[in-house]
C-alpha positions, 0 to 999 in steps of 0.5 A: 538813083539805083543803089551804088553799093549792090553795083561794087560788090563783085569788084571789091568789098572794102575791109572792116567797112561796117566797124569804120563806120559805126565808129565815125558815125554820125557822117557829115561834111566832106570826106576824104578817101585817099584810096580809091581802089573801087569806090567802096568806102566812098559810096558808104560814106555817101550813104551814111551821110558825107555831103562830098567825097573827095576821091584820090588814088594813083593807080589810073585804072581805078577811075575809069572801072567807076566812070559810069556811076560816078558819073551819077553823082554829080559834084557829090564827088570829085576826083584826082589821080594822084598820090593821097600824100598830095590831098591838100592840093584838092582838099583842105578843111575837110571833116574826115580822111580814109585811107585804106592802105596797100593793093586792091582786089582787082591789081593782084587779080591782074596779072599784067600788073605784077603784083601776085606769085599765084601768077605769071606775068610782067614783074611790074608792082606799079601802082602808079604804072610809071617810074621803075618797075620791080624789074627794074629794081632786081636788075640794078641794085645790089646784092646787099641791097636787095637784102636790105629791101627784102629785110626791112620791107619784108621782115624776110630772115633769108634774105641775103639768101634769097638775094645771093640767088637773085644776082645768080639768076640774073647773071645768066638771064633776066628775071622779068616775069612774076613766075621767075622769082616766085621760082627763085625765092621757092628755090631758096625756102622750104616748102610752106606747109598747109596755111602757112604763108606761100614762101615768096609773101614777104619778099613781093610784099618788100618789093612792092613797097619798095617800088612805090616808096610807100612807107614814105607815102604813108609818112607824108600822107599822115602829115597832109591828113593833119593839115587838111582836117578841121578841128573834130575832123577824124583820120581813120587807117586800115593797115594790113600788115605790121610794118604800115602799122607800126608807122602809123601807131606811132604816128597816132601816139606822137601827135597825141602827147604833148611830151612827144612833140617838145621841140627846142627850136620852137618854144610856142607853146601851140607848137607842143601841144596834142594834134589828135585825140585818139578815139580808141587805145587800141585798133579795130579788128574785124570779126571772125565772120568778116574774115571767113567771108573775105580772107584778106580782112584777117590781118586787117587794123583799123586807128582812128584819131580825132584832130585837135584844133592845135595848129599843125606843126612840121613831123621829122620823119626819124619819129615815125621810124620803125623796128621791125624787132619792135614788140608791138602791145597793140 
């Protein structure tokens, strides 16, 4: 068989790869990678050992961009288009879970995707490419609530400035395309200054999550993650920017102490005991050299978890809630 990775390296380099594997090593049994994207995490883990890779992801495209070595390997991996909150339709008593959150390479290089202010094209932001698009959302909610989606998503301090224009333009013409709001938000911030963030970051950012509902998806794919890994089974998060990361920390930090998991209602003790043991106190980072070589890595943290043998027990979404003010020691 010719070598798969020499084959993904032009369409994608999977962030903090080296550090996720030395740090789940040895690698055996069957993994999950819950975000496809070009197949990088699944053909190392391959590599380093997996018997199978279970492959998930919800953006259509990725699939049939690696039909041809996937292919290859037979039922060495199997694959689903979905969302990875569903991996226990397709997975259960697997020895490992990755999920490499937020977009790929190849869907902000698209610009008929949406995804990127470097480019004008159809505001879309789908990854899924069905539901509504971030068209749709600007043209239906409300000034407050494009505030609100800006702010919470995006942690942007102008938001209700950026949203008071936003109904503006709207009213006079729709705002349908990447290139319009990219010059509605730069309209409504000061110029950034060399490395700093484009000024239309945070609010894209915002409104992508909001479009595919990722925070939501991150919660219940925790709790899916928990409910398909054996007992030593390891769940490893690369997250790319506070917000994703927050939940998961808390996450990670809730199903390993028994106090965060008291619950009156249910006095079994199995109930109130760790789900996860966690392997490092702090994330993993990648390196200078990492991030000189792929830019995208510097915001990059990887956690990961080893589960418990403790029966998994429901998580109430108001435990992984988060502040966006919240200090984070992590």
């Amino acid at each position: 068989m010719k070598s798969l990775e020499a084959s993904l390296k032009p369409l994608h380099t999977p962030v903090l790869l080296e550090a996720f594997l030395k740090a789940v090593s040895p690698i055996s049994g069957v993994w999950v990678d819950g975000t496809f994207g070009a197949g990088g995490y699944s053909v190392a883990l391959l590599n380093a050992g997996a018997d199978q890779v279970i492959a998930i992801d919800r953006d259509p495209e990725t699939f049939s961009r690696a039909q041809d070595w996937i292919a290859e390997l037979g039922d060495r991996m199997t694959i689903h288009h979905g969302p990875f909150s569903d991996m226990g339709r397709f997975a259960q008593q697997v020895d490992g879970v990755i999920l490499d959150l937020g977009i790929s390479s190849m869907q902000i290089a698209d610009a008929s995707r949406g995804f990127s202010f470097m480019q004008d094209g159809p505001l879309d932001m789908r990854m899924s490419q069905v539901g509504k698009t971030a068209a749709d959302l600007i043209r239906e909610s409300s000034e407050s609530e494009l505030a609100d989606i800006l702010y919470q998503y995006g942690d942007e301090r102008r938001s209700r400035r950026i949203a008071r224009a936003i109904v503006k333009q709207r009213g006079v013409n729709p705002i349908a395309t990447t290139g319009q709001l990219t010059q509605i938000i730069e309209n409504c911030l000061p110029l950034s200054k060399p490395h700093q963030k484009h000024p239309a970051t945070r609010s894209f950012q915002a409104l992508r999550i909001a479009v595919n509902d990722e925070c939501g998806e991150l919660r219940r794919g925790l709790a899916a993650a928990e409910r398909s890994l054996n007992p030593g089974g390891q769940l490893a998060v690369v997250t790319f920017h506070s917000i994703e990361d927050r939940m998961v920390k808390k996450f990670f930090r809730s199903r390993s102490k028994t106090a965060s998991n008291v619950n009156r209602h249910a006095p079994d003790p199995k109930h109130c005991s760790p789900k996860f043991s966690l392997r490092f106190r702090k994330p993993i980072l990648p390196s200078d050299e990492e991030v000189k070589q792929n830019p995208r890595a510097r915001s990059a943290k990887l956690r990961i978890a080893v589960r418990r043998s403790t029966p998994s027990n429901p998580i109430e979404p108001v435990s992984l809630d988060t502040s966006l003010r919240e200090k984070s020691s992590l």
